[in-house]
N, C-alpha and C positions, 0 to 999 in steps of 0.2 A: 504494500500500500504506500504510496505517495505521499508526502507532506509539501504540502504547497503555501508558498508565501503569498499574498496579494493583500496591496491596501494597506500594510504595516499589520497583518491577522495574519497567524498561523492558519493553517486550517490541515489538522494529524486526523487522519481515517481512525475509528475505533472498531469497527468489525467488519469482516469480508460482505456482512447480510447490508447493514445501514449502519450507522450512525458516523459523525465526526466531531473533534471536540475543537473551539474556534479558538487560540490562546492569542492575547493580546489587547482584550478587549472590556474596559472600565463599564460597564451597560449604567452606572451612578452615571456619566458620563456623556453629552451628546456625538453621535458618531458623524462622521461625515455621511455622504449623501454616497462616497464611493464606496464605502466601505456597508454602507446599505445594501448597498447592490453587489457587495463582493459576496454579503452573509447569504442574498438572499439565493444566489450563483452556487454558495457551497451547500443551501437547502435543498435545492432542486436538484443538486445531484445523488445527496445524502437522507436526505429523507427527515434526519433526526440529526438535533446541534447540541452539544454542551458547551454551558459556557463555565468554569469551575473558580471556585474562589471568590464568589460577586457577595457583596453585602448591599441587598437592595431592599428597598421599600415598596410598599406599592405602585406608591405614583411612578418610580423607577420605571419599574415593571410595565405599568399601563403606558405608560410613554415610550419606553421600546416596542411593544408591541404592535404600538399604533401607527409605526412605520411600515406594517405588511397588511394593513386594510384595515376595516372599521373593525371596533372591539365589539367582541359577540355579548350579547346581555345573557346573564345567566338562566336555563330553563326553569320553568317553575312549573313545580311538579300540581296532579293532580293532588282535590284537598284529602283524599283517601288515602293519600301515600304522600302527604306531605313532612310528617315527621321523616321519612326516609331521607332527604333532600335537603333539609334547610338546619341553619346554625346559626348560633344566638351573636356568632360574632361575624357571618355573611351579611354586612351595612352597605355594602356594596354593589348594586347589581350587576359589576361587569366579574363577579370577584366570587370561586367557589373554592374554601378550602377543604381539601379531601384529609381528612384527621378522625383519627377515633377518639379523639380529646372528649371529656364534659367539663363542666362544672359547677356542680350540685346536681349532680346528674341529669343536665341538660346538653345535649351536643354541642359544639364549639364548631363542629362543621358537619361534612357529612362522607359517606362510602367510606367508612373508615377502618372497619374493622376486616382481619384475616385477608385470605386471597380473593382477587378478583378476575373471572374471567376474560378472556380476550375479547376487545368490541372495538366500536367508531364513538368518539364521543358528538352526540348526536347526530348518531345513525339514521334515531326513528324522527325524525324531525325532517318537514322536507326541503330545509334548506341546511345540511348539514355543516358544522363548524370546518372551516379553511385549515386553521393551522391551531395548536395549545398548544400555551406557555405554563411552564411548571415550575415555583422554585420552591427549594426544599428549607422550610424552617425549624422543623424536629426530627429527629431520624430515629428507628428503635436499634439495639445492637447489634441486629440479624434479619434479617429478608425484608420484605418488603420493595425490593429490588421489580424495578419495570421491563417489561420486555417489549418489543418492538418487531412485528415481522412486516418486510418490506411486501407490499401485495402489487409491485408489478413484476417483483420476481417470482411470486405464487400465480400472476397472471401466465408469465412465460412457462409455467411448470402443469398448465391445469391440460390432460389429455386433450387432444384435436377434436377426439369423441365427443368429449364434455363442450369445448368451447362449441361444438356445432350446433350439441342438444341447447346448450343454453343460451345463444348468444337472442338476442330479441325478448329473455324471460326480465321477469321482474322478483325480486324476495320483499316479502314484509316481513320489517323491523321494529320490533315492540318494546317500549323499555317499563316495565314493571318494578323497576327504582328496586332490582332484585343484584348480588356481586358474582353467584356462584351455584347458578339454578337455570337451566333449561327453561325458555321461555313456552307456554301451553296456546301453542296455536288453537286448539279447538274451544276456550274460552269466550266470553264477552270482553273484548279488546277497547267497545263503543267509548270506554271512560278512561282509556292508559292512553299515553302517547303510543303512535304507532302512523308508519307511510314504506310504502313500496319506490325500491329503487331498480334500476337495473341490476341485474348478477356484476355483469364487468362496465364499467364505468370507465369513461377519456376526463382523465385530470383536466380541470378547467384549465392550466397553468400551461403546463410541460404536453398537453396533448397523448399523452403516453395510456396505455391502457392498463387497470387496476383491477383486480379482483374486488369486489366489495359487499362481503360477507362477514359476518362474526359470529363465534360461538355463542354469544349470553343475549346477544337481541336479535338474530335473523331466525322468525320462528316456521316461513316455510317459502315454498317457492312455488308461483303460480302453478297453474298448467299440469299439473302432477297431484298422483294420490301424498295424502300422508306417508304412505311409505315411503314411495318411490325420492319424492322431498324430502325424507330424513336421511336416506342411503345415498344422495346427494351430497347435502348438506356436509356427511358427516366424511364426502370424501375429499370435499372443498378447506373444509376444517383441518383436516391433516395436512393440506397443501399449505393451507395459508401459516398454520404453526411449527410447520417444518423446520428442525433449531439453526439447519444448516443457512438458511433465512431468517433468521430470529436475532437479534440486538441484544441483552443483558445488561442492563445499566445499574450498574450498583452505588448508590446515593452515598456523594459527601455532604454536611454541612456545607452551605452557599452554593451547592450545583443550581444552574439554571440550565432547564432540558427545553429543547423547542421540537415539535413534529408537525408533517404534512398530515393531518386526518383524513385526506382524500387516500391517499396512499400507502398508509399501515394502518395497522392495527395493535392494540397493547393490552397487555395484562401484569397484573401485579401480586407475585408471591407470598405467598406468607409469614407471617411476624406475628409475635408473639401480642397476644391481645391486653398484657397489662403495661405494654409499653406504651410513650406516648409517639404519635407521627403525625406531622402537619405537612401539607405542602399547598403552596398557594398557587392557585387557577386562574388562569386569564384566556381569551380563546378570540379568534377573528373570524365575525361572521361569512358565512357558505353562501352557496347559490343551487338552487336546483343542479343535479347532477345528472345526464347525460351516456347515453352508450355509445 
């Protein structure tokens, strides 16, 4: 792998699947316009950015962000599932911290607890989020570690067979504000979020072709029985989580991680649940997505 200088930025490869980590770069700090354009050059090829070492704020945060499109507002869950979702300390609506924190046993954020399956962070939304910003402000001693699998190299990987059956299908994507549970296509959906996307998907961006599917919200796919859509599903799933494609990002204090959501997919391992883990959310609104 290649270490490329551009702009006064490192930009060091961290895995053969995706990611790269940028060094050189204050984000307290306003960047040049070229060096905008260098990070956003090393996104679009890497899929996923670390930036290591940043002592930021929000506003930091929201203001870097706000270099790569409008800042996504955060989803607001149904009222039936709105304890799942919301934190006594989310005063922000561009702002979701993902923490198993309380205090007084009230949430401080939300999706906090053990592992989380692999998904799109709003998948089931029909204008899915562009790109999430992450930065980590409590860490526990052990896992909790995010993975990343690149889905236009699950795109290049999905049999000729598959891409022919599926190319024109659509999946519905349901989010039942659930981390580690198989979504029940045959339920009343009328009151969760939930919208049908193509199977493979052309990045608004890069034009490149994406697998877009996840484990914990694509609960079937048109055109097909139930089976037929799960024995699918579940062989689309082993593509897309393939490790030989998969990223492993093991969190320092002051990491800041950035992802294309159009183009991967992530999941987060397990950690022991009396630890504390914060990591603060920011995210750039989507557009209708495309095959």
């Amino acid at each position: 792998m290649t270490i490329v200088t551009e702009r006064g930025l490192t930009i060091r490869p961290l895995d053969s699947a995706c990611g790269a980590e940028i060094i050189g770069a204050d984000l307290t700090k306003e960047l040049s316009g070229a060096q905008v354009e260098a990070i956003q050059k090393a996104w679009d090829e890497h899929l996923v950015l670390l930036f290591r070492g940043q002592d930021l704020s929000q506003e930091d945060q929201l203001r870097f962000a706000s270099h790569f499109g409008d800042l996504g507002a955060r989803k607001k869950a149904p009222e039936a599932l709105r304890d799942r979702a919301e934190g006594k300390l989310q005063l922000d609506p561009r702002v979701l911290l993902v923490s198993n924190m309380k205090e007084n046993g009230v949430p401080l954020g939300a999706f906090g607890d053990g592992d989380m399956w692999f998904h799109i962070d709003s998948g089931y939304s029909e204008r899915p989020y562009k790109y999430t910003f992450i930065y980590g402000l409590k860490l526990p001693s052990t896992g909790g570690n995010t993975l990343f699998g690149n889905m236009y190299k699950a795109y290049e990987a999905v049999p000729e067979r598959l891409k022919k059956l599926l190319t024109g299908k659509r999946a519905l994507h349901v989010h039942e504000y659930k981390r580690n549970e198989k979504v029940d296509a045959n339920t009343d959906i009328s009151k969760v979020p939930h919208w049908f996307h193509p199977v493979f998907i052309s990045h608004p961006r890069t034009g490149k072709k994406s697998l877009f599917v996840d484990r914990l919200m694509t609960a079937r796919i048109e055109g097909f029985t139930a089976q037929e859509s799960d024995e699918i599903l579940a062989e689309l799933y082993e593509i897309g989580e393939n490790p030989a494609n998969v990223y492993e990002h093991v969190w320092q204090l002051g990491d800041f991680v950035m992802w294309d959501n159009l183009a991967t997919i992530h999941a987060r391992t397990y950690f022991p649940k009396e630890e504390d883990r914060m990591l603060r959310r920011c995210t750039i609104e989507g557009v209708p997505v495309h095959e």
